[in-house]
NUPA-484704 format. One record per residue (C-alpha): residue number from 1; residue in three letters; x, y, z. Coordinates in steps of 0.1 Angstrom, whole numbers, padded with zeros to 4 digits, m for minus. Layout:
   num   residu       u       v       w
   NUM      ala       X       Y       Z
...
This chain:
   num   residu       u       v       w
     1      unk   m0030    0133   m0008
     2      unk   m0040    0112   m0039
     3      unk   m0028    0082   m0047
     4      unk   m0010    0094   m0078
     5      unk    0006    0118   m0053
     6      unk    0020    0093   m0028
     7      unk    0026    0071   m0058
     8      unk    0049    0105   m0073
     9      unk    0062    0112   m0038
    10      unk    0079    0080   m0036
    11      unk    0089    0073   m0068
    12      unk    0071    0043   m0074
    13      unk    0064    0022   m0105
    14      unk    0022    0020   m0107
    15      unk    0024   m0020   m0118
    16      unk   m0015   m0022   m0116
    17      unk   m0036    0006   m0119
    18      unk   m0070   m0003   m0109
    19      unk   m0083    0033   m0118
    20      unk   m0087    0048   m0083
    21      unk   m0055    0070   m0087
    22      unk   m0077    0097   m0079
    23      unk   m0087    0080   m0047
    24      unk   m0077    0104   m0016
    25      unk   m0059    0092    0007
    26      unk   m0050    0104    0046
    27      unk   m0036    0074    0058
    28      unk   m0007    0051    0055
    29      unk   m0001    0012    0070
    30      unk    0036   m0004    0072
    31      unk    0039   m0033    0081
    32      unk    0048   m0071    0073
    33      unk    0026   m0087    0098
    34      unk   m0004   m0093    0085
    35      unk   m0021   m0101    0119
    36      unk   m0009   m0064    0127
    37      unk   m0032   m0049    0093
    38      unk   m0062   m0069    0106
    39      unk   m0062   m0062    0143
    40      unk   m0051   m0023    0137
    41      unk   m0058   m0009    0102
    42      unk   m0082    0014    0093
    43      unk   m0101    0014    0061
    44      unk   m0089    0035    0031
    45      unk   m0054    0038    0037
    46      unk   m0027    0028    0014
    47      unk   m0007   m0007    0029
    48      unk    0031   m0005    0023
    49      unk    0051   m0042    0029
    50      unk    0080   m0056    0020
    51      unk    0060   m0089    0022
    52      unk    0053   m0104   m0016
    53      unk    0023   m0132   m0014
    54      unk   m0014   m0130   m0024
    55      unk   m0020   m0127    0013
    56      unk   m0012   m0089    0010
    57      unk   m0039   m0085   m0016
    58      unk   m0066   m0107    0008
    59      unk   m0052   m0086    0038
    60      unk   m0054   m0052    0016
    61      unk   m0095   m0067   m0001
    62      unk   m0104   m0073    0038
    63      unk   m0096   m0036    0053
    64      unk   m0110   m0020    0022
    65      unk   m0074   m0009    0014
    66      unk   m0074    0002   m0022
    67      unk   m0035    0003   m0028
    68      unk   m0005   m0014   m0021
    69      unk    0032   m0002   m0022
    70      unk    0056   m0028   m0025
    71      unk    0091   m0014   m0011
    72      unk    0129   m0021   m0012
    73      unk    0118   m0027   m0053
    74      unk    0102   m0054   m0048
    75      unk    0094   m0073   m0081
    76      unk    0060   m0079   m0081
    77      unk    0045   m0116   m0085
    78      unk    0027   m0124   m0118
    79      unk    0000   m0141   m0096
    80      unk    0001   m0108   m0068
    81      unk   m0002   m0092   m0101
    82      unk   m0032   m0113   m0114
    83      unk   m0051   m0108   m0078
    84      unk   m0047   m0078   m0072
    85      unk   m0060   m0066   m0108
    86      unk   m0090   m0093   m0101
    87      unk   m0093   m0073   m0063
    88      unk   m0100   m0039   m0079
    89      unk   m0064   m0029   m0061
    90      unk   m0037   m0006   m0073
    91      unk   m0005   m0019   m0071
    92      unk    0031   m0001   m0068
    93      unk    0067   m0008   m0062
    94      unk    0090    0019   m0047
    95      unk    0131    0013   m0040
    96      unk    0125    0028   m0006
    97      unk    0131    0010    0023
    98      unk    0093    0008    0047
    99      unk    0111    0032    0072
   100      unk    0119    0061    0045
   101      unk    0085    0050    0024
   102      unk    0067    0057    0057
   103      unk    0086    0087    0064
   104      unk    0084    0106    0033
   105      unk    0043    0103    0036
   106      unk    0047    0114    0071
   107      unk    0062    0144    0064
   108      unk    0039    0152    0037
   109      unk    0007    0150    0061
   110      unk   m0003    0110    0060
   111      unk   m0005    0093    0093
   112      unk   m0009    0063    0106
   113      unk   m0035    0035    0103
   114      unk   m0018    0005    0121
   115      unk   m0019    0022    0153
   116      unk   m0035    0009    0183
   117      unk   m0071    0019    0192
């Protein structure tokens, strides 16, 4: 899927668009923990998190994630904002909870990339 798909498929607000809408993508990361993304993630993928600090965007920079989906409608920080924009890294918010977020892009063919190796 492209990232203006997943972005479609979850109803989510694009609050930065870094330009790589375009950008295909096969694999999804949920998660809070940011020790989980660095230990388990797999580059490419979009990161969904319910989490709002920079960290996300220097967690999402450091496993070459180019997107991040803010969920539960998360209102995005100015200076996430600012970061992320600075990052090269698209940023949207969805109302979906991180279970149905993840679900929904399950059922449309993305799988996980915060599984264990």
């Amino acid at each position: 899927m492209k990232l203006s798909e997943i972005v479609a498929e979850l109803n989510a607000e694009v609050v930065v668009d870094a330009g790589n809408l375009d950008t295909e993508i096969k694999m999804a990361c949920g998660s809070d923990m940011m020790s989980d993304v660095l230990a388990f993630a797999k580059d490419q993928s979009v990161f969904l998190t319910g989490l709002m600090n920079p960290q996300v965007v220097r967690t999402a920079e450091m496993m070459d994630m180019r997107s991040v989906i803010f969920v539960r409608g998360k209102k995005v920080d100015p200076m996430v904002a600012k970061l992320a924009e600075q990052m090269g890294i698209t940023v949207a918010v969805t109302g979906d909870t991180m279970f149905t977020a993840c679900g929904r892009l399950y059922a449309k063919g993305i799988r996980g990339a915060c599984e264990r190796k």
